[in-house]
N, C-alpha and C positions, 0 to 999 in steps of 0.2 A: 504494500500500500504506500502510495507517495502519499505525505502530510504536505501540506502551504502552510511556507515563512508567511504570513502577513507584516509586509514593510515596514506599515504603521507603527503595530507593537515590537519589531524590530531596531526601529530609529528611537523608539519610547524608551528602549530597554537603554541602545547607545549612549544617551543624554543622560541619561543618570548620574550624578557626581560621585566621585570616587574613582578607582581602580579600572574601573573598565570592565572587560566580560573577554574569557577567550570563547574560542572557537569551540572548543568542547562542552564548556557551560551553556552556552546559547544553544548549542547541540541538543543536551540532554534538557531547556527548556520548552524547547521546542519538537522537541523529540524526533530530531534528522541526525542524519552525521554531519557532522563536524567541515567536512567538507563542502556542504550544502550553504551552512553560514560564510564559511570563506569567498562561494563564489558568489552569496547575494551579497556582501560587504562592499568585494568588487563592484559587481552590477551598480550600486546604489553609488560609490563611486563616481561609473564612467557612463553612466547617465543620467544622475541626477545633482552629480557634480557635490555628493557629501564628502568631509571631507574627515577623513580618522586619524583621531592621534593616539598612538602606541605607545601607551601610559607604563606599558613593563614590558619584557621581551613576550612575545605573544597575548597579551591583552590590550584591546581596544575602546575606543569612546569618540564620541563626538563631542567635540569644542562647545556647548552651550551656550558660550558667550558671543561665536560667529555663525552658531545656527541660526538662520530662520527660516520656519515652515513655510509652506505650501499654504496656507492655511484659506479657502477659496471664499470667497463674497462676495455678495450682487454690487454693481455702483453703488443704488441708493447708500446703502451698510457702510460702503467705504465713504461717501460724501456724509454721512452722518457721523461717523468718526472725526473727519476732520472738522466739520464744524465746532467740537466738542476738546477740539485741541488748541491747548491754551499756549504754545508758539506761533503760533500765526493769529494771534490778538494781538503781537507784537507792534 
């Protein structure tokens, strides 16, 4: 039976502060091998342009600080945010 990474809770897991996750860990979370997570690591990578820092010799994370989501909205949502932003009351 093949299981599905879901990205989402993959990139959730990444972001978390601390030490990072190897390849094995993520593995037995998700319950694939190990080599499964290395090649979506890649994948997410060299298409979506995430970028990991290798916080110990085979443990990984994503930067938190130069993350940012994907996170999708209608215009109106976005014109109502900035409305609501108090830099451009400037």
């Amino acid at each position: 039976m093949h299981k599905k990474i879901d990205d989402d809770e993959l990139i959730w897991k990444y972001i978390q502060p601390g030490r990072g996750y190897s390849d094995k860990e993520l593995g037995d979370y998700f319950g694939v091998r190990r080599e499964a997570i290395f090649k979506r690591r890649r994948k997410l990578n060299e298409e979506k342009g995430i970028d990991f820092v290798e916080t110990e010799p085979g443990r990984y994370r994503i930067d938190s600080r130069t993350f940012i989501s994907n996170i999708k909205i209608s215009t109106p949502e976005a014109l109502e945010g900035l409305q609501h932003d108090p830099l451009l009351d400037e």
